[in-house]
C-alpha positions as CSV (number, residue, x, y, z in Angstrom):
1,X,-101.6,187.0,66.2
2,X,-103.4,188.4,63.6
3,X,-103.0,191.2,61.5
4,X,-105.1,193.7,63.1
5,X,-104.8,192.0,66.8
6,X,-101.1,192.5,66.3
7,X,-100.7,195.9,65.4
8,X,-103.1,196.8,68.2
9,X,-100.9,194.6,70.7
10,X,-97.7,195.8,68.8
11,X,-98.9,199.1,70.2
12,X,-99.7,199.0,73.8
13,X,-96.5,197.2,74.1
14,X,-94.4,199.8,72.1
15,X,-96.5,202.0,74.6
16,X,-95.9,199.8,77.7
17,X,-92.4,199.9,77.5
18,X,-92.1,203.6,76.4
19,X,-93.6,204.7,79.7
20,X,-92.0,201.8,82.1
21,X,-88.2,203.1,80.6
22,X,-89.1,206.9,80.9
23,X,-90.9,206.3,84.2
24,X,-88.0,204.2,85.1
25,X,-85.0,206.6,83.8
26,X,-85.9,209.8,84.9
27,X,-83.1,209.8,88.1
28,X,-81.0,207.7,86.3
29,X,-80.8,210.0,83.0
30,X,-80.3,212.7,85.0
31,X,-77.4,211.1,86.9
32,X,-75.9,209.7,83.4
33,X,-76.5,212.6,81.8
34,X,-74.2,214.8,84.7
35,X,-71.5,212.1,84.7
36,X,-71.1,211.7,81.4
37,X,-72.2,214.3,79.1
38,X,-75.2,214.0,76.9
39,X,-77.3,211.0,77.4
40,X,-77.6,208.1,75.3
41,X,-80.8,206.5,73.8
42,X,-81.9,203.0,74.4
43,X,-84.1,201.9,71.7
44,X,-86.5,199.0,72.5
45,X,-88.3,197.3,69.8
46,X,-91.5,195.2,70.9
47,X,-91.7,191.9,68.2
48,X,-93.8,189.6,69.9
49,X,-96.3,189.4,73.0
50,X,-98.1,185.7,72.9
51,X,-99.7,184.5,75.6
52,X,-98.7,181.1,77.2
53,X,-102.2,178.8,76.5
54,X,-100.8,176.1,78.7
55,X,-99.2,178.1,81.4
56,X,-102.6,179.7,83.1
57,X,-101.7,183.7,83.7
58,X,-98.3,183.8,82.0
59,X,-97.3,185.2,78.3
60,X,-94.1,186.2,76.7
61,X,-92.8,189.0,75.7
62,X,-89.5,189.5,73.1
63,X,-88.4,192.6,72.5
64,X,-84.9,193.9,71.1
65,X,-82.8,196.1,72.8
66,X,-80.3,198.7,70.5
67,X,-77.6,200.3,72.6
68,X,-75.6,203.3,71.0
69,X,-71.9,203.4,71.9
70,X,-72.3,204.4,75.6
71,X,-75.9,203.6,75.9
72,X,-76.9,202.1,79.3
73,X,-79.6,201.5,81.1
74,X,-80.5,202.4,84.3
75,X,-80.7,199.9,87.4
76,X,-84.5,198.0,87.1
77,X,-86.1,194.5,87.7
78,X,-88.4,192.4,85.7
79,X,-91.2,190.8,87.1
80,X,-90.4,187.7,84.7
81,X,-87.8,185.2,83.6
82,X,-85.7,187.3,81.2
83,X,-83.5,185.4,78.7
84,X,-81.2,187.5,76.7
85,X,-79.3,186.8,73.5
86,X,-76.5,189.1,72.2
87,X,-76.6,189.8,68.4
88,X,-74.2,192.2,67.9
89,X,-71.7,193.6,69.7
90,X,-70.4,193.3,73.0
91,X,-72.7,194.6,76.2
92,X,-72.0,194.1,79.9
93,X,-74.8,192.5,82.5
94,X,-75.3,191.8,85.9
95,X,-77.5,191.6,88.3
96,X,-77.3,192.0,92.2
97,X,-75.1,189.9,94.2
98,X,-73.4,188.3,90.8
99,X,-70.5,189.3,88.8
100,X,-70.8,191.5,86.0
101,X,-69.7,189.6,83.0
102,X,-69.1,190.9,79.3
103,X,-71.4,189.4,75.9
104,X,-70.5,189.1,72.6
105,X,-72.4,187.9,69.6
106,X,-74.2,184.3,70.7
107,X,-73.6,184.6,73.8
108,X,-76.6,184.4,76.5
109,X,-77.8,185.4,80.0
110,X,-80.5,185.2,82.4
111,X,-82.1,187.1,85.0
112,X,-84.9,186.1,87.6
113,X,-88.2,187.6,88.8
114,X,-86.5,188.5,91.9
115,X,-83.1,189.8,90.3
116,X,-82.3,193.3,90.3
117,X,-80.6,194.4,87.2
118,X,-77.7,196.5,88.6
119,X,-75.6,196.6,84.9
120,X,-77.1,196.6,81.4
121,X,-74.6,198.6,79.3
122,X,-72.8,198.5,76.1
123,X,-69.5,197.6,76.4
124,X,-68.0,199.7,73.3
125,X,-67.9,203.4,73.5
126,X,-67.5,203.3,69.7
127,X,-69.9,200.5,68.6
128,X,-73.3,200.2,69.0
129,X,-75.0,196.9,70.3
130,X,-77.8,195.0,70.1
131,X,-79.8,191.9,71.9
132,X,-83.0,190.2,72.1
133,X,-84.9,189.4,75.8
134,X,-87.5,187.0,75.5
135,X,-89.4,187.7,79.3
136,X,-91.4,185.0,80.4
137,X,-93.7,187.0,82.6
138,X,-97.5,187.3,84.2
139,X,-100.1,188.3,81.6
140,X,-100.6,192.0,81.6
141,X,-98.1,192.7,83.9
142,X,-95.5,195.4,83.4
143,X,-92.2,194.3,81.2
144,X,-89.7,196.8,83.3
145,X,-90.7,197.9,87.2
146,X,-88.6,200.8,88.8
147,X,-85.9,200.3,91.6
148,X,-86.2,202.3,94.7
């Protein structure tokens, strides 16, 4: 990408995701938000959004993901291959039908196009955590679509 290009994609992304995660969190915040006190705020961080040349129609998108101590998200789905790589601290995944399982630091998971994310959450109450997704998904298309 280039400097100008970037910023500009940098920003519909940044954009993109902002309204998928508050389009998608509404019911879910308020829920949280009634179960467990105040809630907490999931910070996504677009870094990259290149477009597969070889792959006709597909692009990818990595983004990372800071969860506060108690930060969750709620339950979505990505239209895409989603690859994600723990950097720091210790978060919980899984998807419908699977087993949650518990991340730390180098450890990896996946989730596919048809996979509904039931648990994304950190793990620590006291600690925050972060992790990268790289989401191999269709060009233009939404990076996070709401559960009914």
């Amino acid at each position: 990408m280039s400097g100008i290009d970037e910023g500009k994609t940098m920003t519909r992304i940044a954009a993109s995701l902002g309204l998928a995660l508050l389009f998608t969190t509404g019911g879910a915040m308020a829920q949280h938000t009634a179960a467990h006190g105040a809630p907490h705020d999931v910070k996504v961080t677009p870094l990259l959004l290149k477009e597969l040349t070889d792959i006709p129609g597909k692009e990818v998108l990595m983004i990372t993901v800071d969860y506060p101590p108690g930060g969750a998200d709620p339950v979505h789905r990505h239209d895409a291959h989603g690859f994600i790589y723990v950097l720091q601290g210790s978060i919980v995944m899984g998807v419908k039908g699977g087993k949650e399982i518990t991340l730390k630091p180098g450890e990896t998971f996946y989730e596919g196009p048809n996979d509904i994310h039931t648990v994304g959450r950190n793990a620590s109450k006291t600690k925050p955590a972060r992790f990268l997704v790289m989401l191999v998904k269709n060009k233009g298309a939404e990076a996070v679509l709401p559960v009914n």
